[in-house]
C-alpha positions as CSV (number, residue, x, y, z in Angstrom):
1,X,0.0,0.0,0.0
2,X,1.4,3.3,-1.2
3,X,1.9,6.2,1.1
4,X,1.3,10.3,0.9
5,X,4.4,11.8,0.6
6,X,5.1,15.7,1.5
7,X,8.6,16.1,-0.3
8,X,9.4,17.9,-3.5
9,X,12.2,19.0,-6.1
10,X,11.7,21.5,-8.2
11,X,13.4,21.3,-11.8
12,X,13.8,24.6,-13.8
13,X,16.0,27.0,-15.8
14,X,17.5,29.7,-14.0
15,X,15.6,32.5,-16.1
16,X,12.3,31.2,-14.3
17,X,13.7,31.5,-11.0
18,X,10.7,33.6,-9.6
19,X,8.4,31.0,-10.4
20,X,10.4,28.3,-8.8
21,X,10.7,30.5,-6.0
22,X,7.1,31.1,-5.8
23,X,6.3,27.6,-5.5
24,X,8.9,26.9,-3.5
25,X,7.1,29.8,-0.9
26,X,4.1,28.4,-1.3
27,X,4.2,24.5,-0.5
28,X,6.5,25.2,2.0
29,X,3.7,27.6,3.5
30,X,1.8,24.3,3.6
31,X,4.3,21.5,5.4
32,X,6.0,20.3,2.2
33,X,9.5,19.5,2.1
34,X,11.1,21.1,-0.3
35,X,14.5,21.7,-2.7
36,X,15.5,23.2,-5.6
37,X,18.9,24.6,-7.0
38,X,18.5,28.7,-5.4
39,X,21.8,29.6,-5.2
40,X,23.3,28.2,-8.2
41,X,25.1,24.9,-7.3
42,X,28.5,24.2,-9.6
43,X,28.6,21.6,-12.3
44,X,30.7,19.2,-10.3
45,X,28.8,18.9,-7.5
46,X,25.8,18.0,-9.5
47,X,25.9,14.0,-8.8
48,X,26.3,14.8,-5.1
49,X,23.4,17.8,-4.7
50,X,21.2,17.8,-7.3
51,X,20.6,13.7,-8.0
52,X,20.6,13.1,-4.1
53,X,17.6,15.5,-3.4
54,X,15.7,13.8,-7.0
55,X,16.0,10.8,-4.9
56,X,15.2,11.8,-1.7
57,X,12.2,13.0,-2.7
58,X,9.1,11.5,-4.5
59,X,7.4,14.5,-6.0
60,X,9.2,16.0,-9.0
61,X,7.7,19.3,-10.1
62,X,9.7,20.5,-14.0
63,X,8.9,24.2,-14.4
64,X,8.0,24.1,-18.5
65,X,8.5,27.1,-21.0
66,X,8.9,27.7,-24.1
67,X,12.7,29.2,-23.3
68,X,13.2,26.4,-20.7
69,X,13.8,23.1,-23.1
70,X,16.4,25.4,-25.4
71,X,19.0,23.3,-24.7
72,X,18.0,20.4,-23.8
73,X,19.6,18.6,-26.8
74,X,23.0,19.4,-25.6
75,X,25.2,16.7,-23.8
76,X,25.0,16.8,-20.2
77,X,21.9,20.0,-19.9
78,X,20.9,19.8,-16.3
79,X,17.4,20.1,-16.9
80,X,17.4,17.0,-19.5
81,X,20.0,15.3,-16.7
82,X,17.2,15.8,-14.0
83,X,14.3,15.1,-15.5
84,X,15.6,12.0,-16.6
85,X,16.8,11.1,-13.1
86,X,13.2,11.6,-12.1
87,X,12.0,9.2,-14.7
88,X,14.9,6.2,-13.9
89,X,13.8,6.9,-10.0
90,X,10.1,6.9,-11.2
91,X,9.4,9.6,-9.2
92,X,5.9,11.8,-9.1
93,X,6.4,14.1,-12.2
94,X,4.4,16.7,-13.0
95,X,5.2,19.6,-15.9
96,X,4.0,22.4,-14.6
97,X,3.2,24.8,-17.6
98,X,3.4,28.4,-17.8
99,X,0.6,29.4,-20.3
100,X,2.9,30.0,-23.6
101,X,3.9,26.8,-22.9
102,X,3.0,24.2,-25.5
103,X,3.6,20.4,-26.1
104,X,3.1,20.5,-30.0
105,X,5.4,23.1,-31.0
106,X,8.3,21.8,-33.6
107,X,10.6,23.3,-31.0
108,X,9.2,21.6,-28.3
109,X,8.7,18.2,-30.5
110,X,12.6,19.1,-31.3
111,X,13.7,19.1,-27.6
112,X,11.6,16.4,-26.4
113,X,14.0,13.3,-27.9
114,X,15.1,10.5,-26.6
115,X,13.5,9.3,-22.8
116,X,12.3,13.2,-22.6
117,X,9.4,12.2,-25.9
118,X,7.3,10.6,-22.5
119,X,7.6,14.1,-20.6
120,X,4.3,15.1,-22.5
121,X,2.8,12.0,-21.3
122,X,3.2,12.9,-17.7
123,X,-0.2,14.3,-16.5
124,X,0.5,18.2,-16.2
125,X,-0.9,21.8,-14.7
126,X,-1.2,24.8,-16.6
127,X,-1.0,27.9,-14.6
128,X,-1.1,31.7,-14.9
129,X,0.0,34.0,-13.2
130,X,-3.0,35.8,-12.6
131,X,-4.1,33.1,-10.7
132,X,-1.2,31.5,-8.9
133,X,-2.6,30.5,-5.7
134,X,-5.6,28.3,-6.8
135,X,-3.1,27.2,-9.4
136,X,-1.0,25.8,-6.3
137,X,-4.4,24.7,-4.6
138,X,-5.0,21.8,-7.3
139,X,-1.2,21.2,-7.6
140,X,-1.5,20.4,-3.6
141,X,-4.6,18.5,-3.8
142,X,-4.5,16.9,-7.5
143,X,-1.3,16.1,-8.1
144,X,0.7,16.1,-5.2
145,X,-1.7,14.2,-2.9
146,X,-1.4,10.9,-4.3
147,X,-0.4,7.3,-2.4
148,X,2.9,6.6,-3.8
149,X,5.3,3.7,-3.6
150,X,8.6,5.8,-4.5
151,X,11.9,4.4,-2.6
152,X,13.1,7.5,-0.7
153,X,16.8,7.6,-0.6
154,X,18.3,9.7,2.5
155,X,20.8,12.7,1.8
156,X,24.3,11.6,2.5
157,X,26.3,13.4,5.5
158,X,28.3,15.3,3.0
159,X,24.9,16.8,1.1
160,X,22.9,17.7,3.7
161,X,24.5,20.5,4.8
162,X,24.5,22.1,1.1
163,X,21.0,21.3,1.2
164,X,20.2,23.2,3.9
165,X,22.2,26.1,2.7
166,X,19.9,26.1,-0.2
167,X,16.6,25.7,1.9
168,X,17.8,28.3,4.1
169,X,18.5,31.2,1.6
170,X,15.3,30.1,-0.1
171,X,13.4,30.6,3.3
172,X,14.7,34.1,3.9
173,X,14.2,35.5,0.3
174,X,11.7,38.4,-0.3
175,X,8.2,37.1,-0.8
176,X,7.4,36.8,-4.6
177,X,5.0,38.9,-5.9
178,X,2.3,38.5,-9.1
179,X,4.6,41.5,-11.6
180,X,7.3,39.0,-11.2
181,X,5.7,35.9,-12.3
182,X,3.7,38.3,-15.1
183,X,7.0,39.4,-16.0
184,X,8.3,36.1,-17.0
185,X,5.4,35.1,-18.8
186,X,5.7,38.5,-21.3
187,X,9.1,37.2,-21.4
188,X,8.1,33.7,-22.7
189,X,5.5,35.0,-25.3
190,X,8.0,37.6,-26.5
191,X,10.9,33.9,-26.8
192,X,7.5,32.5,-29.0
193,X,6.9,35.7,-31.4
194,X,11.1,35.9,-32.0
195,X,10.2,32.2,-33.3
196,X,7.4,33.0,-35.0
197,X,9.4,36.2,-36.8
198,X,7.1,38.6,-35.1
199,X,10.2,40.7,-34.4
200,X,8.1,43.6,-33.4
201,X,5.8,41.8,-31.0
202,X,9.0,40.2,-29.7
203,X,10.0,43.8,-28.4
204,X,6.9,44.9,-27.1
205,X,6.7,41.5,-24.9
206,X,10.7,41.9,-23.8
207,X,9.8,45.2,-23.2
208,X,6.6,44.9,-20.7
209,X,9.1,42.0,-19.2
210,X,11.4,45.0,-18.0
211,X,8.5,47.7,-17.3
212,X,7.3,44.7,-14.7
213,X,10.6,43.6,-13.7
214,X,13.3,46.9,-14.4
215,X,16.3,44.5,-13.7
216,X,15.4,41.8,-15.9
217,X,18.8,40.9,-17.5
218,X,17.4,37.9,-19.6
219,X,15.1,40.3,-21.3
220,X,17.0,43.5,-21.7
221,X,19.5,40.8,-23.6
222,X,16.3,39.2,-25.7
223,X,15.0,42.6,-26.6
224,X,18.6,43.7,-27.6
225,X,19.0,40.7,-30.0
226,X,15.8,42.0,-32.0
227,X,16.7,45.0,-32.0
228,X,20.6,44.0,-33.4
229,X,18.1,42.0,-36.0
230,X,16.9,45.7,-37.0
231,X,19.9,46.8,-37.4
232,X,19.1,49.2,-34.2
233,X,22.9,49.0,-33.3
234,X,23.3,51.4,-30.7
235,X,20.1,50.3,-29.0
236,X,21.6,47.1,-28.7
237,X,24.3,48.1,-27.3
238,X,22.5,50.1,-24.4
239,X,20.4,47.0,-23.5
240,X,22.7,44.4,-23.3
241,X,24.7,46.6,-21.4
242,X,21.7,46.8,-19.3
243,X,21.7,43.3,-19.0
244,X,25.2,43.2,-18.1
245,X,24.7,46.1,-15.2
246,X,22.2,44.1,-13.7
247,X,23.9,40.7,-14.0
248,X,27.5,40.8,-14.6
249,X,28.1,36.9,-14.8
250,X,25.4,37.0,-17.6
251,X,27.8,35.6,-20.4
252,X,25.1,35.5,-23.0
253,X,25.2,39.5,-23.0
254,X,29.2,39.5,-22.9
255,X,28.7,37.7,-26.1
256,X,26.1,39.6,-27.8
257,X,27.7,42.9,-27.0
258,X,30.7,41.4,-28.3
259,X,29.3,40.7,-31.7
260,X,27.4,44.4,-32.2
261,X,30.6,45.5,-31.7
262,X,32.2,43.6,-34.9
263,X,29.5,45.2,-36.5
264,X,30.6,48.3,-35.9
265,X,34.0,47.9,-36.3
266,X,35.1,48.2,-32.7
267,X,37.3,44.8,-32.7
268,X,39.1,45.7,-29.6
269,X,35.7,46.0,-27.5
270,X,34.7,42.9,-29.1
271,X,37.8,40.9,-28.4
272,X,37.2,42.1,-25.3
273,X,33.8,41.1,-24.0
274,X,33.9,37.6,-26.3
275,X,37.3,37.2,-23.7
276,X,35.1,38.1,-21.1
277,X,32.3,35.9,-22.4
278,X,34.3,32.7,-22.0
279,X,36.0,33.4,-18.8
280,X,33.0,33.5,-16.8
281,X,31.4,30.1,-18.9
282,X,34.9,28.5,-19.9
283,X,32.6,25.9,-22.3
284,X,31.4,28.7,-24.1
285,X,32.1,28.1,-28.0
286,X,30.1,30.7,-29.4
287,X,32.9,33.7,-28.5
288,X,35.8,31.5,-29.1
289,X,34.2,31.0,-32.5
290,X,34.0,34.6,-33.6
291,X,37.2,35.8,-31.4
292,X,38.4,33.3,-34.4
293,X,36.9,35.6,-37.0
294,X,38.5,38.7,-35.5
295,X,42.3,37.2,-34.9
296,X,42.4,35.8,-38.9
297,X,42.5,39.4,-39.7
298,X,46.4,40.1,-41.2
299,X,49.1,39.7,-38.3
300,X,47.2,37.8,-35.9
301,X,47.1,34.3,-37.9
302,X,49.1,32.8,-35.4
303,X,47.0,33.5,-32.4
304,X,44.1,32.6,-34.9
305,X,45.4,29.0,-35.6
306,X,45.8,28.7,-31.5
307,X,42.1,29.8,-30.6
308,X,40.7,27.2,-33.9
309,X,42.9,24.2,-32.6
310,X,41.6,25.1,-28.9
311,X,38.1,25.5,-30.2
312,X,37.5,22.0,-32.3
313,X,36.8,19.5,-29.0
314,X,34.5,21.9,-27.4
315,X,32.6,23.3,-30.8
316,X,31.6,19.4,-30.9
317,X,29.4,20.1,-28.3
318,X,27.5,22.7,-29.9
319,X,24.3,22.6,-31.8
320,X,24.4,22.8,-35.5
321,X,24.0,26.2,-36.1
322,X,27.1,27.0,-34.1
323,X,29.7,24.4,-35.7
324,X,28.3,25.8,-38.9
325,X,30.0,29.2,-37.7
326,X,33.0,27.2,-36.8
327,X,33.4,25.5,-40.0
328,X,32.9,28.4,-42.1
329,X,35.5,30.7,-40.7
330,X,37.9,27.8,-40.9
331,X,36.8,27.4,-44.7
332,X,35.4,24.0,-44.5
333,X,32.4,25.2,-46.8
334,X,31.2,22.4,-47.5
335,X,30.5,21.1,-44.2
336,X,29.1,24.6,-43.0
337,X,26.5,24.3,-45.2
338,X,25.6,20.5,-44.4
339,X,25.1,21.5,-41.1
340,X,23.7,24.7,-41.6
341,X,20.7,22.5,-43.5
342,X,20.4,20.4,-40.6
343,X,20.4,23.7,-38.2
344,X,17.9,25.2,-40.3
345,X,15.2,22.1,-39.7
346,X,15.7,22.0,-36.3
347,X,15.2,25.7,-35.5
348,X,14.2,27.8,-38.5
349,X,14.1,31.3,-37.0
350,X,17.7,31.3,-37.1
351,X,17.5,31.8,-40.8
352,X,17.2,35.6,-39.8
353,X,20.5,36.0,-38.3
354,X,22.0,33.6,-40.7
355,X,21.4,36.5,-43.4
356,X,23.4,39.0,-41.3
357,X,26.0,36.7,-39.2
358,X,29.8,37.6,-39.6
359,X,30.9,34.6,-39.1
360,X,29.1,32.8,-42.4
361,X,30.4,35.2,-44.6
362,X,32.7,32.6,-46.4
363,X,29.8,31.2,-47.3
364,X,27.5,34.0,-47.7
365,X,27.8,34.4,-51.6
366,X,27.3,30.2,-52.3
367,X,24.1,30.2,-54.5
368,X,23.6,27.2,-52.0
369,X,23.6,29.1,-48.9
370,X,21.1,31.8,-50.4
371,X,18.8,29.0,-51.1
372,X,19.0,28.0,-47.6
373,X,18.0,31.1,-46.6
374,X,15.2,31.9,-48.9
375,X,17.0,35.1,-50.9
């Protein structure tokens, strides 16, 4: 006979962190125990922290968006590691979806391989920010408040205290409010219009994000990639510098910034944040790729040839669209545009950027590539 069990993880990306906050607040309130990952836990303690508390708990709660399975296809993503820790421990899963959310989107069909295709078959909760609580009410009473049969594996001496730590912090952290959560549903519709190359809806979304939530750093960045997409160069700039402000360890804006920068012909600014880029996320590709584009300018071959032999293992990693980069500025045009195809299935809004990224333009003039990208 299966038992009621009151403990819980909470799986999400970090750009939902209010929501998992929120719920974390919430069913706490109530007598549940409760982890998830608050104050960031490095990548190789994740065996000891993370997988522990999957199985020292039988309820699994995944936090779904339409930003939050991005990566999910890439070797070793902690949110595809964790959710299919939760499946091998057949734990309680329930997707908890965030109302943009949706199951039968190509690039939710594209995420979903492998073991994470049964996700959708899990039986999930939609909820809205607008109303949160009763949203937790039927999470507490539906889906959580079920006789299970889960083998609960104790924390190890050596975890608990990091647990704790996480529980603690958690604890004392300011009370979420409903502008948060609102704010990071605008900022998932505006992730769905950039897909469906509504470019200006995409800003107005990013930018009732930040009007709700002024230091939103993943949104000042998002609304700073459309408008780099308009060619709004300077107003690029000023966002993702923005985004940087608020969250300096934000690599993704170190990046960006880095590339309006080649744009404008500021190499040394872009050298600079694509350096900066990959020192705070040392598996980074994406700078090291286009630092490669800036060095094999006259007189910096050799440092060129360093960075490209340094960048080959770890470009492996990447998804399609990215080694395409790779392989064009090393010339390989053949196999850019193989994989350029394959990127262009998977994820077609990148066809956008394709038209206007530096780092195809070995290829840019191949009757094959403008075929690929509809000119």
């Amino acid at each position: 006979m299966g038992r009621v069990e009151k403990t819980v993880f909470i799986s999400y990306r970090r750009t939902n962190l209010p929501w998992a906050l929120a719920i974390y607040q919430e069913l706490t309130h109530n007598g549940y125990d409760v982890f998830f990952d608050y104050l960031s836990i490095p990548s190789g303690d994740f065996e000891n922290i993370i997988v522990e508390n999957i199985k020292a708990r039988a309820h699994f709660v995944v936090i779904l968006t339409p930003s939050a399975l991005e990566r999910c296809n890439e070797p070793g993503d902690w949110l595809r590691r964790e959710i299919e820790t939760a499946m091998d421990e057949k734990r309680n899963i329930v997707p908890l979806m965030l109302e943009s959310f949706d199951f039968g989107s190509s690039s939710t069909i594209n995420a979903l391989t492998g073991k994470l295709e049964n996700l959708k078959k899990y039986s999930g909760l939609r909820v809205h920010s607008e109303y949160f609580f009763e949203g937790m009410t039927r999470l507490r009473e539906q889906y959580l408040n079920v006789s299970l049969d889960a083998i609960i594996h104790p924390i190890s001496i050596e975890t608990q205290p990091v647990t704790k730590e996480h529980q603690t912090a958690a604890s004392e952290a300011e009370q979420v409010n409903s502008e948060q959560l609102s704010a990071i549903e605008w900022f998932e519709r505006g992730i769905v219009s950039y897909r469906n190359n509504l470019h200006e809806e995409a800003v107005r979304c990013f930018s009732e994000a930040i009007r709700l939530k002024p230091d939103f750093s993943e949104a000042y960045n998002n609304r700073a990639n459309e408008y780099l997409l308009a060619n709004s160069l300077d107003r690029a700039i000023t966002d993702y510098s923005k985004a940087i402000k608020f969250q300096p360890l934000l690599a993704d804006a170190h990046y960006n910034r880095g590339v309006v920068y080649r744009v404008k012909g500021r190499f040394e600014d872009s050298i600079a944040d694509f350096h900066e880029a990959f020192k705070i996320k040392p598996d980074y590709a994406l700078p090291r790729i286009s630092l490669i584009a800036i060095l094999k300018k006259p007189g910096r071959e050799v440092e060129a040839n360093q960075q490209e032999k340094s960048t080959r293992e770890l470009v492996q990693n990447e998804a399609e669209y990215d080694r395409a980069c790779f392989e064009s500025i090393c010339g390989n045009k053949e196999r850019a545009l193989q994989l350029l195809k394959i990127a262009f299935r998977k994820k077609p809004s990148t066809k956008e950027w394709a038209k206007k990224d530096l780092d195809l333009e070995n290829i840019r003039n191949d009757p094959r590539f403008k075929k690929l990208v509809g000119e």
